[in-house]
C-alpha positions as CSV (number, residue, x, y, z in Angstrom):
1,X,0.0,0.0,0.0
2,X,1.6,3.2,-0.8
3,X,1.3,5.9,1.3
4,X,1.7,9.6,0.8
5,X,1.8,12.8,2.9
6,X,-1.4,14.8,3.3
7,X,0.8,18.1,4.1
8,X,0.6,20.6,1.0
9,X,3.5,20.9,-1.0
10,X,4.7,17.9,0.5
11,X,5.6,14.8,-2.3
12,X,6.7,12.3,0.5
13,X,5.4,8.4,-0.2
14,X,6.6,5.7,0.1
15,X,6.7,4.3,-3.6
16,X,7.5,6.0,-6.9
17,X,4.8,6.1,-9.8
18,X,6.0,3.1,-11.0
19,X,5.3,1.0,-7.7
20,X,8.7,1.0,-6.9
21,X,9.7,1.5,-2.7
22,X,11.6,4.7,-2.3
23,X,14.3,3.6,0.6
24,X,14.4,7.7,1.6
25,X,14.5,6.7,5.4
26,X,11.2,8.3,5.5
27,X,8.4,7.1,8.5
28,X,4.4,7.8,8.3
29,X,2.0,8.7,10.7
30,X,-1.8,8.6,11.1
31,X,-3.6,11.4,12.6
32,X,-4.0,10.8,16.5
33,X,-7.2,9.3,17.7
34,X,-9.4,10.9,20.4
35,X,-9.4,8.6,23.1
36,X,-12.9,9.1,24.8
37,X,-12.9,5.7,27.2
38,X,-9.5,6.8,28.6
39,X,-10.8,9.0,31.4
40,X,-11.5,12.7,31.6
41,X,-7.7,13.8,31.2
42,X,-6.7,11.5,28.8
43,X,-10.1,12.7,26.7
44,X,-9.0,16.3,27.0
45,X,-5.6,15.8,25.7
46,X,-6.3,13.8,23.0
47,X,-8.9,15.5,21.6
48,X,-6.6,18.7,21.3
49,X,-3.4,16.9,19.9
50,X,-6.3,16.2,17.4
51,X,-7.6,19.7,16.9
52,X,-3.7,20.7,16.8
53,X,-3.2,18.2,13.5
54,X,-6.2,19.0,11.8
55,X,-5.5,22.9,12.3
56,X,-1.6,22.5,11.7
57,X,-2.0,20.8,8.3
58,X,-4.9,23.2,7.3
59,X,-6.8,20.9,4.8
60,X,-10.7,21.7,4.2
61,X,-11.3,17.8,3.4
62,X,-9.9,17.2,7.2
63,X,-12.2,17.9,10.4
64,X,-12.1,16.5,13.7
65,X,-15.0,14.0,13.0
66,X,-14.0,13.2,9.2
67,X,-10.2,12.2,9.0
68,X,-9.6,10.0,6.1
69,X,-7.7,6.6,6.9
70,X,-5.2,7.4,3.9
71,X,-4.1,10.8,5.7
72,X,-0.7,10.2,6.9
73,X,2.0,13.2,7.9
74,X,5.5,12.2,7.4
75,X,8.4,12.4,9.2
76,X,9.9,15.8,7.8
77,X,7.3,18.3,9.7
78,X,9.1,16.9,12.6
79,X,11.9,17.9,14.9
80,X,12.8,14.7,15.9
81,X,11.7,13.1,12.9
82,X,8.2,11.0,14.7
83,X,5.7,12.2,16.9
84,X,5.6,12.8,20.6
85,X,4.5,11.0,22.8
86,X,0.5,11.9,23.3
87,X,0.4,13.1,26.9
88,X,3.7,15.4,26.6
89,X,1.7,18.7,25.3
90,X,5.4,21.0,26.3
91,X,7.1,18.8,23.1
92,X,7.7,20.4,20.2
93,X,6.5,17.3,18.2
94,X,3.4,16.9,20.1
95,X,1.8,17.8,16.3
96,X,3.6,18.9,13.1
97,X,5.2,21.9,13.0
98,X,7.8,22.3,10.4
99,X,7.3,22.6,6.5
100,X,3.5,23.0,6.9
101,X,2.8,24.7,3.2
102,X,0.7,27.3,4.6
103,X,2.2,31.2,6.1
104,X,4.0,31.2,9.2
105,X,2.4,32.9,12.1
106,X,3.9,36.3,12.3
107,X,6.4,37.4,15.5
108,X,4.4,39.4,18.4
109,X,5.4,43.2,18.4
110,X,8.2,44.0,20.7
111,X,7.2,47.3,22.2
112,X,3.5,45.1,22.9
113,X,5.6,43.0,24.3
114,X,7.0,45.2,26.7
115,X,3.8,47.1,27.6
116,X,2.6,43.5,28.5
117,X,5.8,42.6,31.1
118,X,5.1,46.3,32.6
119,X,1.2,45.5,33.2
120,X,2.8,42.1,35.1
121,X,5.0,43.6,36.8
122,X,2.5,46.3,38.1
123,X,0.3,43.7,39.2
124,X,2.2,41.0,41.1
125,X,4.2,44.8,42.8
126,X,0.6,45.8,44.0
127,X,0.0,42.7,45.6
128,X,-3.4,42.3,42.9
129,X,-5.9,44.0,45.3
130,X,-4.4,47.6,45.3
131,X,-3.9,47.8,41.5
132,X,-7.4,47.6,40.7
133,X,-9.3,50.6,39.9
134,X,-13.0,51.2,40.3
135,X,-15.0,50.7,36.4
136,X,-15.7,54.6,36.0
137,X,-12.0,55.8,37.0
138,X,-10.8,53.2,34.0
139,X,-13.5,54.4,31.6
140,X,-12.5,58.0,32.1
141,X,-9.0,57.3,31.6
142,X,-9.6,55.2,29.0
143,X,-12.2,57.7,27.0
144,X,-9.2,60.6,27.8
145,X,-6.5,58.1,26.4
146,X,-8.6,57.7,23.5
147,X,-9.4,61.9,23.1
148,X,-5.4,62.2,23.2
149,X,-3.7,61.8,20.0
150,X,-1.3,58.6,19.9
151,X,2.0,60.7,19.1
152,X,1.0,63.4,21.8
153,X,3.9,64.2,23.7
154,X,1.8,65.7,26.7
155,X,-0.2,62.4,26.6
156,X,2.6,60.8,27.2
157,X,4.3,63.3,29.3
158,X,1.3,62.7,31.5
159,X,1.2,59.0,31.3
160,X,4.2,59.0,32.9
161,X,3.5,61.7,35.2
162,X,0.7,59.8,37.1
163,X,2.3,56.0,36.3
164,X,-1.0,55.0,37.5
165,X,-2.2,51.4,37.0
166,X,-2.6,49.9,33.4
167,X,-5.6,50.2,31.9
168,X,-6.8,46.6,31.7
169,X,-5.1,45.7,35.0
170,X,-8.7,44.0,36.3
171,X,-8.8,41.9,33.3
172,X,-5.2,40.9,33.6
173,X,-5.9,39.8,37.2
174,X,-8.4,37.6,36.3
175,X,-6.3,36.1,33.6
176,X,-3.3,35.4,36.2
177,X,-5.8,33.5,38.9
178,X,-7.2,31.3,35.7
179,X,-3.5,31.0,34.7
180,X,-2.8,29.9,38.1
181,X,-5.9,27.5,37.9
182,X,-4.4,26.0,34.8
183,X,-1.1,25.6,36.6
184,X,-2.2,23.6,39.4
185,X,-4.3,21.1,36.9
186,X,-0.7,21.0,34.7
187,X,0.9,19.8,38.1
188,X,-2.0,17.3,39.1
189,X,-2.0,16.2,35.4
190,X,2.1,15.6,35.4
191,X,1.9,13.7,39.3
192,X,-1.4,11.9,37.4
193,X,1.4,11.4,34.4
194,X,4.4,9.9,36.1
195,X,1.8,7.6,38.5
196,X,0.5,5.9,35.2
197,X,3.8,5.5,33.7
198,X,5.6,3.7,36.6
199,X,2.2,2.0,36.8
200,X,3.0,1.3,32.4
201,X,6.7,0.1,33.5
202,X,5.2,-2.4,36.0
203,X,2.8,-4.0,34.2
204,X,5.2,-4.4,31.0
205,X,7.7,-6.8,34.1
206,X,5.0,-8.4,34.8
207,X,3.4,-9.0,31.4
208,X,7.3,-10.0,30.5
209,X,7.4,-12.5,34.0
210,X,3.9,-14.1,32.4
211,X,5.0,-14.3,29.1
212,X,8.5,-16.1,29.7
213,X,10.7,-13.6,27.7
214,X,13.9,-12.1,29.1
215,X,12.5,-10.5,31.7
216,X,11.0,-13.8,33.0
217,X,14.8,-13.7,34.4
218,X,15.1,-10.4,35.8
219,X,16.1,-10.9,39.1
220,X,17.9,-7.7,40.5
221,X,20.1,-10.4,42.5
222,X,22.6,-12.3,40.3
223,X,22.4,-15.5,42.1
224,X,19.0,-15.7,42.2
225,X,18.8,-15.2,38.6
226,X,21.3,-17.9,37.9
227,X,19.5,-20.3,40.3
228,X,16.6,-19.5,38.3
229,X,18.5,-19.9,35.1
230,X,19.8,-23.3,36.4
231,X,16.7,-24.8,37.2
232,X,14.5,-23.8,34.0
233,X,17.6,-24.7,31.7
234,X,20.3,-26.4,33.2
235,X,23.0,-23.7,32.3
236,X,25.2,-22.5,35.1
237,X,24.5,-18.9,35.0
238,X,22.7,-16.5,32.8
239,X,25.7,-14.8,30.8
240,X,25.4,-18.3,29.4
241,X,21.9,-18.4,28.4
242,X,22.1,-14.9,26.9
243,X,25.5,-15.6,24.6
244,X,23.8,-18.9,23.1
245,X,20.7,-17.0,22.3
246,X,22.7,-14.4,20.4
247,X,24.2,-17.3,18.5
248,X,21.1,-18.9,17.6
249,X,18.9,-16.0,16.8
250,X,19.6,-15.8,13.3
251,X,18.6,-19.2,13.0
252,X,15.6,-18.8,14.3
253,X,12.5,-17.0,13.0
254,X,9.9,-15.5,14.9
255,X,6.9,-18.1,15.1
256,X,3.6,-16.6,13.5
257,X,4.3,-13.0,15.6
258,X,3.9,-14.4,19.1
259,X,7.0,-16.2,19.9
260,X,10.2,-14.6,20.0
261,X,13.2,-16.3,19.2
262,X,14.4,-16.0,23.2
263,X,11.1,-18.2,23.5
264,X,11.6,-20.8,21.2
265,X,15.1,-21.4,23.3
266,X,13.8,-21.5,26.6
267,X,10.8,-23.6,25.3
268,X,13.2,-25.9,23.6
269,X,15.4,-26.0,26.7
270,X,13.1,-26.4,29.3
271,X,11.6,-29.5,27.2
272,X,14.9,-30.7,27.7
273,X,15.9,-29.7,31.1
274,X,12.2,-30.4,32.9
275,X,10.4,-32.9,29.9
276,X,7.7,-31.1,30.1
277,X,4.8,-32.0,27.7
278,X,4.6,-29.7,24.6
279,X,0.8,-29.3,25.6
280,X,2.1,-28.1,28.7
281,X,4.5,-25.7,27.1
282,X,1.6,-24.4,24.5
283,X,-0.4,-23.4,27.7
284,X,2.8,-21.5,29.1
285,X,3.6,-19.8,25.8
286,X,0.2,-19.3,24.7
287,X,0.5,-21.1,21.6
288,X,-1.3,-24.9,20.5
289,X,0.8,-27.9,21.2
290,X,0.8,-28.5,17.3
291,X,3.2,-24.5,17.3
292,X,4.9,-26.1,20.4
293,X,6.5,-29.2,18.5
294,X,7.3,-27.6,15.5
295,X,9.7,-24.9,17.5
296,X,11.2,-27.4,19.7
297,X,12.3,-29.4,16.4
298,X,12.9,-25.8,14.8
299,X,15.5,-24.5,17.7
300,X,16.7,-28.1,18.4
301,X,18.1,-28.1,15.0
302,X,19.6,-24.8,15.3
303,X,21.3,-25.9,18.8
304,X,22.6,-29.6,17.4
305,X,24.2,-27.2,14.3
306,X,26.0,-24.6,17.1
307,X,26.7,-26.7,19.9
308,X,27.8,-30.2,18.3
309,X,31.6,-28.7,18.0
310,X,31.9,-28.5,21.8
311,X,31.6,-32.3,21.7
312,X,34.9,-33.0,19.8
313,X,37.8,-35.3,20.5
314,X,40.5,-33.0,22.6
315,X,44.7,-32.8,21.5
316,X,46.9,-34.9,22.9
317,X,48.5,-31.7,24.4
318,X,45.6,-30.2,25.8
319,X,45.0,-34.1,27.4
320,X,48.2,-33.8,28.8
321,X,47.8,-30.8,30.4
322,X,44.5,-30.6,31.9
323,X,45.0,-34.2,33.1
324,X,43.7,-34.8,36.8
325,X,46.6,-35.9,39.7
326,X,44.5,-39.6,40.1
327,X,45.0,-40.7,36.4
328,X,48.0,-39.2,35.8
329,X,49.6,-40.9,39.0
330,X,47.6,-44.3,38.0
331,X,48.6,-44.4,33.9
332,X,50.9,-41.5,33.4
333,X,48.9,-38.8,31.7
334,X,48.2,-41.5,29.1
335,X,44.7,-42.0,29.0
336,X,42.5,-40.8,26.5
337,X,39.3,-41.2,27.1
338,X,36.8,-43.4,29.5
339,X,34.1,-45.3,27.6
340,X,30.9,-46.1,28.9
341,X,26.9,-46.7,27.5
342,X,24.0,-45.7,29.0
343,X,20.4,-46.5,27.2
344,X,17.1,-44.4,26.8
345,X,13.5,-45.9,26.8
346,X,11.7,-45.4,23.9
347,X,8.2,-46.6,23.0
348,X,7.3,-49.9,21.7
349,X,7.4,-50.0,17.8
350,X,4.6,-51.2,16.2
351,X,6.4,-53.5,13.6
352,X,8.1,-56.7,14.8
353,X,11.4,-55.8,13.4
354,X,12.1,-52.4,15.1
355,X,11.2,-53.9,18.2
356,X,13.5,-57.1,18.1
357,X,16.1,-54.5,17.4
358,X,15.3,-52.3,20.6
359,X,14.0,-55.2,22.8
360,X,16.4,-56.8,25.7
361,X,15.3,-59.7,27.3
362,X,17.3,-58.9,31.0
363,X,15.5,-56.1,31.4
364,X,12.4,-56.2,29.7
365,X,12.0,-52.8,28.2
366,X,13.0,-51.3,24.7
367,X,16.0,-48.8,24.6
368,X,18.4,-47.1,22.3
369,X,22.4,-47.7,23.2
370,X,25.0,-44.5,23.6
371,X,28.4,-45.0,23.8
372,X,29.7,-41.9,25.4
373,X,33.5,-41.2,25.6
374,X,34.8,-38.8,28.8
375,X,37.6,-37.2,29.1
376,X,39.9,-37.8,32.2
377,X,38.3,-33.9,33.0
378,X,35.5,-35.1,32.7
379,X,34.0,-34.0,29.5
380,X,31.6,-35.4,27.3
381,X,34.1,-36.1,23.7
382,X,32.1,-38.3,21.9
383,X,28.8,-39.3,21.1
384,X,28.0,-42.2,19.1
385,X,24.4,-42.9,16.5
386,X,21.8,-44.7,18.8
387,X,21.7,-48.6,17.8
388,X,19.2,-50.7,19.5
389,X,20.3,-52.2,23.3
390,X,20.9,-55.7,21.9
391,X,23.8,-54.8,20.4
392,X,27.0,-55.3,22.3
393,X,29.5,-53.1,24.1
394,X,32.0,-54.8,21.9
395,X,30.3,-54.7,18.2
396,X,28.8,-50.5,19.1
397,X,32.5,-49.6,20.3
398,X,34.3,-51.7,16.3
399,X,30.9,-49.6,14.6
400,X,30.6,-46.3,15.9
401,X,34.0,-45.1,14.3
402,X,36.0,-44.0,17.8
403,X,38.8,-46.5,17.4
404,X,39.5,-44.6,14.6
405,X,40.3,-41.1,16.7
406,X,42.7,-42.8,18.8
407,X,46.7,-42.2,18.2
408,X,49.2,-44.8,19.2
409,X,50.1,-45.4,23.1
410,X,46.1,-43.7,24.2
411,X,45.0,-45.6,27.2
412,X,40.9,-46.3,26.6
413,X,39.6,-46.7,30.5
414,X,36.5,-49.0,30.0
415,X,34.2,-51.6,32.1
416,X,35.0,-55.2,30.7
417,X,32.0,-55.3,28.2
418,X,34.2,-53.3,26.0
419,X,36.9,-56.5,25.1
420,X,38.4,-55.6,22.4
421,X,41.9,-55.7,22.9
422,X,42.5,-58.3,20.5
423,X,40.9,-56.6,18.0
424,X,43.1,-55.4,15.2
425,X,41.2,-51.1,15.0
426,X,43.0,-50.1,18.5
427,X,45.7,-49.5,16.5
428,X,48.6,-50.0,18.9
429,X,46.8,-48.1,21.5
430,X,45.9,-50.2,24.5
431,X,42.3,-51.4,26.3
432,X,42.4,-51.0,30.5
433,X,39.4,-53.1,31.3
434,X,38.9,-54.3,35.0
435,X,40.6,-57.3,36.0
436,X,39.1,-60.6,35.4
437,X,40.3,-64.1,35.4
438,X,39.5,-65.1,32.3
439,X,39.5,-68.8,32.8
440,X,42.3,-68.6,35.1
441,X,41.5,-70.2,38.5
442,X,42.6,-66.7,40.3
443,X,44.1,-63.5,39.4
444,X,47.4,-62.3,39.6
445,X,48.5,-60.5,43.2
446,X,48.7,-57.1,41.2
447,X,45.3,-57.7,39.4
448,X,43.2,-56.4,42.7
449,X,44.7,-53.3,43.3
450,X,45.0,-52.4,40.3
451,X,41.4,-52.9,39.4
452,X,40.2,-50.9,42.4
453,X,41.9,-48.2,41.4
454,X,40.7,-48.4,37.9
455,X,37.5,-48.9,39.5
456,X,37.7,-45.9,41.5
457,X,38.6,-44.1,38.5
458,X,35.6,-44.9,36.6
459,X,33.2,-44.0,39.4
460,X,34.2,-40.3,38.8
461,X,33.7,-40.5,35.1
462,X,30.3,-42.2,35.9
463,X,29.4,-39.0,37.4
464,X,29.4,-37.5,33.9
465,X,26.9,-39.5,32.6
466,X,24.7,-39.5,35.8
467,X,24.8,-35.9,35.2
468,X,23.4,-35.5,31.7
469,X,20.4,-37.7,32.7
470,X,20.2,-35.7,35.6
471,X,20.3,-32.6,34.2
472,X,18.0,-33.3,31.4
473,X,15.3,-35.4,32.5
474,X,13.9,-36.0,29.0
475,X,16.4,-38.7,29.0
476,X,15.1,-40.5,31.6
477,X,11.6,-41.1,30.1
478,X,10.4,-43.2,26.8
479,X,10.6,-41.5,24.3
480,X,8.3,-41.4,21.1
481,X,9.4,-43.8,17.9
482,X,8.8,-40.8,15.5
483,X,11.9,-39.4,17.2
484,X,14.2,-42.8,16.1
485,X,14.1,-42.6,12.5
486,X,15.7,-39.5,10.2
487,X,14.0,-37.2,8.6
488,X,14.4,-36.9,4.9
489,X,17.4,-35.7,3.4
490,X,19.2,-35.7,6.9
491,X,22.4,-37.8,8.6
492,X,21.0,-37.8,12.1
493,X,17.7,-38.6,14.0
494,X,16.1,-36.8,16.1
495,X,17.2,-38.4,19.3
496,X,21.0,-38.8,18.1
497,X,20.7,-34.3,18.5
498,X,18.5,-34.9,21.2
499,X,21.6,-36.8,23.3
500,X,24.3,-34.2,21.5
501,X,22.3,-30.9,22.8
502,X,22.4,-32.3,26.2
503,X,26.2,-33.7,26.4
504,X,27.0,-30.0,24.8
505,X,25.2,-28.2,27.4
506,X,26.5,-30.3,30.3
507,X,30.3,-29.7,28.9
508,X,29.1,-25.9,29.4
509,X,29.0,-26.8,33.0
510,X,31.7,-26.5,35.7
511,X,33.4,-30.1,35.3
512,X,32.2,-32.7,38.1
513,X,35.5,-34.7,38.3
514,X,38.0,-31.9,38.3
515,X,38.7,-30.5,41.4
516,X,41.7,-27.6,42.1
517,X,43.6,-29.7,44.0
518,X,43.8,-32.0,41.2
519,X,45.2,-30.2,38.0
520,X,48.8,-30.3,37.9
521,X,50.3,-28.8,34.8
522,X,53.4,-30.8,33.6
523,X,56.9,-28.8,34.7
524,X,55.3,-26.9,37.7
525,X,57.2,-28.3,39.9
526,X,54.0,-29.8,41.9
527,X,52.3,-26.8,41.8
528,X,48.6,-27.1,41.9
529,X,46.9,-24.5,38.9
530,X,43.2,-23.8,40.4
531,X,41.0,-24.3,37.5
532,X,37.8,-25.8,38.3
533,X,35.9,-22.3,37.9
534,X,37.3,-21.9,34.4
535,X,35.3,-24.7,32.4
536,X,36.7,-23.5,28.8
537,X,40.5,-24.0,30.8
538,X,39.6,-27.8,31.4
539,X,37.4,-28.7,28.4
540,X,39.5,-27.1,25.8
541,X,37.4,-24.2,23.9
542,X,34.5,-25.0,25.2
543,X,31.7,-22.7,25.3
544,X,33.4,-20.6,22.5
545,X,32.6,-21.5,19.5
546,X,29.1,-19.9,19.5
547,X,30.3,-17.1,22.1
């Protein structure tokens, strides 16, 4: 729709004759509307901010009751290039004032001007009471005023003679009590003001705090806004939850007007975090559970694109020198990474082939298999593709391509499912299961010990995954088969970024193995380097790559 400015002379619109949209910076605005529900104030003032318009533009087809919808002024008649804001009458832009097409009002006469401040200063020096003379004495000396001519120099000889009281000094005292009057409304109407807009300002928190946008998390204290942060999405603190909505926001799109993009993240995240139903979420967002799915799949695509680098296989140097005191002590810095699995219920298929896949018999419930592989820090390096929980430690470990990212002499800490040490893809890196006899009628004397401490070991790394399920709770519930199979045209399912997103998000939390005490950097001498606060210090870069 092209529209044009109703100011004559003015040739403002927004598109050329051809249809084309003029990109002249230019912004248009509708006449104001007078708001009669709004109370008696607010029906006063803007019904003159109308009258103002209508007689500032000066067009006969414009009246108070008949104001065209078309009729728009443009930014150039004002000062600060938009209108003012309808209840501040003092602004210069509280109606169109500049390039107005008609003549401008003329300047007041200076020596008028003078005569005026001389009558005001007559009257507030006489205190009002004494300046005012009785009707006949001002007729007279008005009738002899008016006998005299205007050039006279005896009139004025005796005008200044006398310097009696002006000649409308009654009138004028009138005019200053109304002026007074209309001073102590101004005041009344300003306190009135400033009540209704704090009253505005706390209304707009609260609508925020109802609506779950960023003032949902507004807290004036910084630890109660984290602790709110923490529970809703499992992020540490908010500077967190603010830098990954800057990086996803250009992903995202705003969903049909009434979801922002911060929305769809805390939506998607407190899916994850609390596994809340999406017809849950569609009554907090005000939105239908349908709008509700399609943004958690929307921003959970965005997230698995942005956070799947922070789940990456670390350097050998940055291994080596992040590595905690108990592993170094036990296999010299050596050890790469920790494997273990951990399984999430799913539904049961309806076709018998699925669910022979997903079905174990010793515990009676269908599942998809993770391997996970942790960092002696305690970081989550590796994820592998779900595969149903019939499949072995042995065959997912050969299959899911980590064997591959290991570099001759790595140590791979794992539980004694994992026996694939004489297997030709550890390529001359070693396997440190738990002791076993294998057939042997005991173990050897060093076999114990060192299997508790291996053992001891893996119970911190276990942490790590105790703490993704934890965290995320919509790992720790079936979840639905559509979410098992890829969509078309894509490498992973639904489930496989499902695990990703969380692993990421726990590696952007302070590490639950590390402790100060415990990071010695090699050539310090025994010096202990305190570095459990800094996560991006003991899981190498992360946290940054969307920061």
């Amino acid at each position: 729709m092209v529209n044009r400015c109703c100011v004559v002379g003015c040739n403002s619109a927004t598109h050329d004759r051809r249809g084309k949209k003029i990109e002249n910076g230019l912004t248009f605005h509708r006449f104001p509307a007078w708001r009669r529900n709004h109370g008696d104030q607010m029906s006063e003032i803007t019904k003159s901010r109308r009258l103002a318009w209508i007689t500032a533009v000066r067009r006969p087809t414009i009246t108070f009751h008949n104001v065209p919808v078309s009729m728009r002024v443009c930014s150039l008649h004002f000062h600060s290039g938009k209108p003012a804001y309808e209840t501040n009458e003092s602004h210069p832009d509280w109606a169109p004032s500049l390039h107005l097409g008609h003549t401008k009002v003329t300047a007041a006469d200076k020596e008028r001007f003078q005569q005026r401040k001389r009558r005001w200063d007559t009257i507030l020096a006489s205190g009002g009471a004494a300046a005012s003379p009785a009707p006949a004495d001002v007729n007279e000396e008005s009738a002899t005023a008016a006998a005299a001519p205007r050039g006279s120099d005896q009139h004025g000889a005796a005008h200044e003679g006398t310097q009696g009281p002006p000649q409308n000094c009654t009138l004028d005292i009138d005019q200053c009590v109304s002026c007074k009057n209309v001073c102590g409304q101004m005041r009344s109407m300003h306190a009135e003001l400033d009540r209704l807009l704090e009253e505005n300002e706390t209304l707009k928190k609260e609508l925020s705090a109802v609506r779950l946008d960023e003032e949902f998390f507004g807290e004036a204290d910084g630890k109660a806004r984290d602790d709110k942060v923490r529970y809703y999405t499992g992020l540490p603190r908010w500077s967190l939850l603010h830098a990954l909505h800057a990086a996803i926001t250009p992903c995202l799109t705003k969903g049909g007007r009434k979801v922002t993009p911060f929305q769809m993240l805390l939506l998607t995240l407190m899916r994850l975090r609390l596994d809340l139903s999406e017809q849950h979420l569609g009554y907090l967002f005000r939105i239908s559970s349908e709008t509700a799915s399609k943004m958690f799949r929307k921003t959970l695509d965005a997230l698995h694109l942005h956070l799947s680098p922070l789940v990456r296989w670390p350097a050998r140097e940055c291994l080596l020198h992040t590595t905690p005191r108990q592993f170094r002590e036990a296999f010299g810095g050596r050890v790469a990474v920790i494997l273990d699995c951990f399984e999430i219920a799913t539904e049961k298929p309806s076709h018998l082939k699925p669910q022979s896949e997903i079905y174990a018999q010793f515990n009676q419930k269908d599942a998809v298999k993770y391997l996970l592989g942790i960092t002696p820090q305690g970081a989550v390096c590796f994820v592998s593709e779900g595969c149903g929980q019939r499949v072995s430690d042995k065959r997912l470990t050969e299959q899911c391509g980590i064997l591959h990212k290991l570099l001759p002499g790595d140590f791979l800490l794992a539980d004694r499912g994992f026996s694939v040490a004489d297997e030709d893809g550890l390529m001359c890196s070693q396997l440190k299961p738990p002791g076993f006899t294998r057939g042997r009628a005991r173990m050897r004397p060093k076999w114990p010990a060192e299997t508790q401490q291996r053992a001891q070991l893996r119970v911190h790394v276990e942490k790590v995954v105790g703490l993704v399920r934890d965290t995320y709770s919509i790992l720790q519930h079936a979840l639905p088969m559509s979410m098992l199979a890829p969509l078309g045209g894509e490498a992973f399912s639904f489930i496989d970024k499902i695990v990703t997103v969380c692993c990421a998000l726990t590696n952007m939390s302070p590490s639950v193995v590390l402790q100060p005490e415990d990071h010695v950097i090699p050539g310090s001498d025994g010096e202990t380097d305190s570095v459990a606060d800094d996560v991006t210090s003991v899981r190498p870069n992360a946290g940054k790559e969307f920061m």
